[in-house]
C-alpha positions in Angstrom: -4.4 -15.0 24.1 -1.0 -15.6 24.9 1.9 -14.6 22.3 4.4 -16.7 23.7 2.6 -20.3 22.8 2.9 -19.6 18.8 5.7 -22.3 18.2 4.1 -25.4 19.7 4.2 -28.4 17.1 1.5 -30.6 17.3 2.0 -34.0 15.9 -1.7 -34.1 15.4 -1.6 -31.5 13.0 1.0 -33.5 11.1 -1.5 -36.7 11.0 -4.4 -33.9 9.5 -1.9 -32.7 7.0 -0.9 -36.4 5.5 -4.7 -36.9 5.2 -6.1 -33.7 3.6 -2.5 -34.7 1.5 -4.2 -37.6 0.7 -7.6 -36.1 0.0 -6.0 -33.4 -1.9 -5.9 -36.1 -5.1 -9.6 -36.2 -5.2 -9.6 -32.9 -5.5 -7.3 -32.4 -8.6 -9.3 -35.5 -10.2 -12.6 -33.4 -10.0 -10.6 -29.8 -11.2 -9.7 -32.2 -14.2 -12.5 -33.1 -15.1 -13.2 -29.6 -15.3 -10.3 -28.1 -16.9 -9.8 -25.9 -14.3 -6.2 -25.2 -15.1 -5.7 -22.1 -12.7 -7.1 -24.8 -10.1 -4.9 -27.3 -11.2 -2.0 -25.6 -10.0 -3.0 -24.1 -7.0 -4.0 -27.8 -5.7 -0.4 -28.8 -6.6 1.3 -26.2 -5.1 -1.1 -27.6 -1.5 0.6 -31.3 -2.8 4.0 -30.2 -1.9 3.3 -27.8 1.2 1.1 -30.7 2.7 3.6 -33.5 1.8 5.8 -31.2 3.8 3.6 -30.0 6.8 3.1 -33.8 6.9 6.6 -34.5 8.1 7.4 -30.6 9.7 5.0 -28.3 10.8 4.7 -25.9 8.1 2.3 -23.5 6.9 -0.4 -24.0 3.8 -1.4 -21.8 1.0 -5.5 -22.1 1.6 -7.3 -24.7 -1.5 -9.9 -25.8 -0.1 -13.2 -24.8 -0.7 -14.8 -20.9 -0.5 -17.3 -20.0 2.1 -21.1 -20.2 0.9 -21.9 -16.3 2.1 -25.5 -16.9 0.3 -26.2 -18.7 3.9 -25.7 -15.7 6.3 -27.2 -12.7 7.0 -25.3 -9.4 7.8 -26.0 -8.4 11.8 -23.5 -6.2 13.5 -19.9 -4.6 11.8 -17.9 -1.8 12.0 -16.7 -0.2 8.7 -14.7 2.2 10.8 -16.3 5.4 9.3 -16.7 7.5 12.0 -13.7 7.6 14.3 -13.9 5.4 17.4 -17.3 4.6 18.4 -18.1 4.2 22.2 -21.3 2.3 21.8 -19.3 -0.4 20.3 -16.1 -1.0 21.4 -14.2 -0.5 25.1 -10.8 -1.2 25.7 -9.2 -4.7 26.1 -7.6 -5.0 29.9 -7.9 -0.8 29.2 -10.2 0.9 31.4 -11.7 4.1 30.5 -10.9 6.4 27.7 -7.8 7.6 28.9 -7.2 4.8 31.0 -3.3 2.9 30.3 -2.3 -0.9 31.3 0.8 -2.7 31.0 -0.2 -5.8 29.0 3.3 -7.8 28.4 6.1 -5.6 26.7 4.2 -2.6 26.3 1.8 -0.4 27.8 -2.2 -0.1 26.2 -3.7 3.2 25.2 -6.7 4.4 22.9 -4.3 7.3 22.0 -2.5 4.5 19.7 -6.1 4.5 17.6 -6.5 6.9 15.3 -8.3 6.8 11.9 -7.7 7.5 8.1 -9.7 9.4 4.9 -10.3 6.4 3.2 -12.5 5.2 6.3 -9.8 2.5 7.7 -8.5 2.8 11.8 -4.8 2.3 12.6 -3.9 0.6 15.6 -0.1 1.6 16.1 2.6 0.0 17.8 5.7 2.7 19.1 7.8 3.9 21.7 7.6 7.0 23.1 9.7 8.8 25.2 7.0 10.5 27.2 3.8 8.0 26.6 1.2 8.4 29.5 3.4 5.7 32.1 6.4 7.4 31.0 9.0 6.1 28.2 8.2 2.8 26.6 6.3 1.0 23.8 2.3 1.5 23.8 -0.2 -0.2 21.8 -3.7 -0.8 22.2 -6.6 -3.7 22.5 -10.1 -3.0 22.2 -13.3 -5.2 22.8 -17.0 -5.6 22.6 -17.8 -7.3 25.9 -21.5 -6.2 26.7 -20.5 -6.9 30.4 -18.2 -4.1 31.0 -19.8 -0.8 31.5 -17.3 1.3 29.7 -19.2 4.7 29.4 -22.8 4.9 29.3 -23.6 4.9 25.9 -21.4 1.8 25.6 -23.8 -1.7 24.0 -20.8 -3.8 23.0 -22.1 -7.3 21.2 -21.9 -10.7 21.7 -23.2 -13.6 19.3 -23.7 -17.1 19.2 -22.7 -18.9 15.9 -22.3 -17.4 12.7 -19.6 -16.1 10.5 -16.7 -13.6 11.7 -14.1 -11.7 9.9 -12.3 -8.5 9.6 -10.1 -7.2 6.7 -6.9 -5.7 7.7 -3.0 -4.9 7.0 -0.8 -6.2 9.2 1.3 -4.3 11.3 5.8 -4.4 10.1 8.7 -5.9 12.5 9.1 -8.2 14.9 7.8 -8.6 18.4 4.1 -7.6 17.4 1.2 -10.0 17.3 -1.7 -8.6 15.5 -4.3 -10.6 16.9 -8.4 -11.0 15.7 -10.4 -13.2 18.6 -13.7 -14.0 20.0 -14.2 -14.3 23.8 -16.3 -14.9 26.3 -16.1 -14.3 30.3 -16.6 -17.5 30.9 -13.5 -18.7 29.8 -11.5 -16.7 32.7 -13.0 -20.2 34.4 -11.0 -23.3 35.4 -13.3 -25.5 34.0 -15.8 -24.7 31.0 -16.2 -28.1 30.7 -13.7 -28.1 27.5 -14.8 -24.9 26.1 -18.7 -25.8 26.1 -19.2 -23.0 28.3 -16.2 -20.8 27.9 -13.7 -20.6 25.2 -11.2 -18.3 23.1 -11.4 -18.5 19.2 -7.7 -16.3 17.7 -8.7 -16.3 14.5 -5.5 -14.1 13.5 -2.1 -14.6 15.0 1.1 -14.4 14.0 5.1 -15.2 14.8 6.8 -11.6 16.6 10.3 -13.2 14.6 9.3 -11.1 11.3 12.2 -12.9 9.9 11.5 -12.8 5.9 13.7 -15.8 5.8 11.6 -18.0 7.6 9.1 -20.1 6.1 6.3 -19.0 8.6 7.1 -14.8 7.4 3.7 -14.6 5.8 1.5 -16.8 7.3 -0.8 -16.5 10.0 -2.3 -18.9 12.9 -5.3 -20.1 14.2 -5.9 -21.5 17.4 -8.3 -22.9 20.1 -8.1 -22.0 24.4 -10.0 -23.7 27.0 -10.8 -24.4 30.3 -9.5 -20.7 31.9 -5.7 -19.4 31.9 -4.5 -21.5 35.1 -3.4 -25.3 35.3 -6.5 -26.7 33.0 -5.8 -24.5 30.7 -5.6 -26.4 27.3 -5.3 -25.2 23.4 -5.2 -26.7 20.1 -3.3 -24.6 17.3 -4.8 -25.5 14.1 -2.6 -24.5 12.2 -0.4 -22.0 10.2 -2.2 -20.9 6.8 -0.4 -17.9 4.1 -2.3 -15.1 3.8 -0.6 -13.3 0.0 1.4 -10.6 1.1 -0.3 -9.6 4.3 2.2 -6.7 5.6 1.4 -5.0 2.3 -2.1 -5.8 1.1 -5.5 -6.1 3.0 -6.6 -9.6 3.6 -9.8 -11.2 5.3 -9.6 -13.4 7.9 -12.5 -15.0 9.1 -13.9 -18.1 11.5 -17.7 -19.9 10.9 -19.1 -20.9 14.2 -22.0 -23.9 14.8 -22.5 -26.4 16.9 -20.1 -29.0 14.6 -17.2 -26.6 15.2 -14.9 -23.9 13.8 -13.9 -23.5 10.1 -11.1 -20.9 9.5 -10.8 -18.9 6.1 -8.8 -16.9 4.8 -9.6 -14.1 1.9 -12.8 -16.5 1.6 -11.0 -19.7 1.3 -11.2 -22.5 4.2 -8.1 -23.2 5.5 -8.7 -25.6 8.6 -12.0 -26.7 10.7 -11.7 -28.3 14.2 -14.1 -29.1 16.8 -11.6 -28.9 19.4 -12.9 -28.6 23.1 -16.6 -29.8 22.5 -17.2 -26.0 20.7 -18.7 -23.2 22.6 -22.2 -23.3 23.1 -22.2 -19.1 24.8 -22.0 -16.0 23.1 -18.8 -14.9 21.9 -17.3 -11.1 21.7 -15.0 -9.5 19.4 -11.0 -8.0 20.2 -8.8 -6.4 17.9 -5.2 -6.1 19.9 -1.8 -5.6 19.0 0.4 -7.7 21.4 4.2 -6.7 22.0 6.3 -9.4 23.0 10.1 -8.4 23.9 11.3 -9.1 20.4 10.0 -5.4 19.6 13.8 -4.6 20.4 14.6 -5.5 17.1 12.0 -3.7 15.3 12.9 -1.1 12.6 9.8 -0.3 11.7 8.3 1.6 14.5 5.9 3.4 14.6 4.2 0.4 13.1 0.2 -0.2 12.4 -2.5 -2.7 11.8 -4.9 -1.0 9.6 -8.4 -2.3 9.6 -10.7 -1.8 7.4 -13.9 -3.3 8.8 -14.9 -6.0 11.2 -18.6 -7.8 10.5 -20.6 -10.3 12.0 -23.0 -12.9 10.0 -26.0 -14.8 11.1 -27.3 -17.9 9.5 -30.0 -17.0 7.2 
């Protein structure tokens, strides 16, 4: 994942936006029909943000249609219950329990973990005058890469295909990217022949302006990586999609994985499909990471959390 890539324009994008524009008439046809009125509306309201992404590269409130959950199966999740749990999760470029890295802007520690009542973890973002490397800002990125031997109880989990999504709160202010993704270790190749063997799914991104002005405040990204980090590195950002209120309120975020590609959704509702870089055909694993770019200057609202509820994992029935 790479913070500093979330204000590419894609022209392409543009051309998907003038058709689902397009397609978008079909769809207020059928919610006639119906007398959908509370449909009706929202389908307008896409009208006029496609008609404008078609031109500019803006974000969409998500119309389209709601995932079908009757076809999955629950497999794996973590409700976050029970504190921090080992046989799950290690830490993301992290090391060991006590272990800190400088990722970007800030340093990475479990100590920024720490877990509520109500059964929800809070992955803060501050600075700290006498953090473990010294003064600076410390965050935190944790993982379920089966690979890595974190501790001895540690399983981690990997799947192939299937439905992915976690519920969270976003964290305030700029320079932070709250980031949900699925890996693999084979992407940290050259080549995965266009992601077939290798690839990186961000399912939740966002801008580190946090400018409440801006038309992106709000909305989140998706986007695609393949073929490794180094010169054949190549993505595809799907696009930006508005998540309601997402610094105040939980929202899902989720991707559903096959063989015909990735569709994104957001609080249930598909916001964009792709089948970008010939889709993965390897098992994926899950990170939850805060990224600090060097925006975080400018941040007043330090110390600053995501707060996750639960991450889960579907199978196809």
């Amino acid at each position: 994942m790479n913070i500093h890539l979330l204000s590419i324009i894609s022209d392409n994008r543009q051309i998907v936006a003038f058709k689902d524009f397009i397609a978008v008439f079909g769809r207020i046809a059928k919610a006639l029909a119906s007398m959908d009125f509370k449909r009706i509306g929202a389908l307008f309201i896409a009208l006029g943000q496609l008609f404008s992404a078609s031109f500019a590269d803006r974000p969409i409130t998500p119309y389209k249609d709601p995932i079908d959950m009757s076809r999955f199966e629950l497999v794996w999740a973590d409700e976050f219950d029970h504190g921090f749990d080992t046989t799950k999760w290690g830490g993301h470029y992290v090391y060991g329990a006590n272990d800190t890295q400088l990722r970007d802007t800030a340093y990475w520690n479990r100590n920024q973990v720490s877990f509520t009542d109500d059964g929800c973890m809070k992955l803060t973002v501050e600075y700290k005058e006498n953090g473990t490397k010294g003064p600076g800002y410390y965050s935190y990125g944790m993982e379920t890469n089966p690979n890595k031997h974190y501790a001895q109880e540690f399983k981690g989990y990997e799947q192939l295909y299937g439905y992915f999504e976690i519920r969270c709160i976003l964290p305030k202010g700029a320079g932070l990217n709250p980031a949900f993704w699925l890996l693999t270790d084979g992407m940290w190749n050259d080549d995965t022949d266009g992601g077939i063997s290798g690839a990186e799914v961000d399912v939740l991104e966002t801008k580190t302006d946090y400018d409440p002005n801006d038309q992106y405040f709000g909305s989140v990204i998706h986007t695609i990586h393949v073929d490794g980090y180094e010169k054949a590195h190549k993505q595809h950002v799907v696009g930006w999609y508005y998540a309601n209120d997402p610094y105040e309120e939980f929202n899902t975020y989720g991707v559903e994985w096959n063989k015909e590609g990735y569709t994104f959704y957001i609080n249930g509702v598909e916001t964009a499909h792709t089948d970008f870089g010939g889709v993965c055909q390897v098992p994926l694993y899950l990170i939850i990471s805060v990224g600090v770019d060097e925006k975080v200057a400018e941040n007043g609202f330090l110390p600053a959390s995501m707060l996750v509820d639960y991450v889960r994992c579907y199978r196809y029935k």
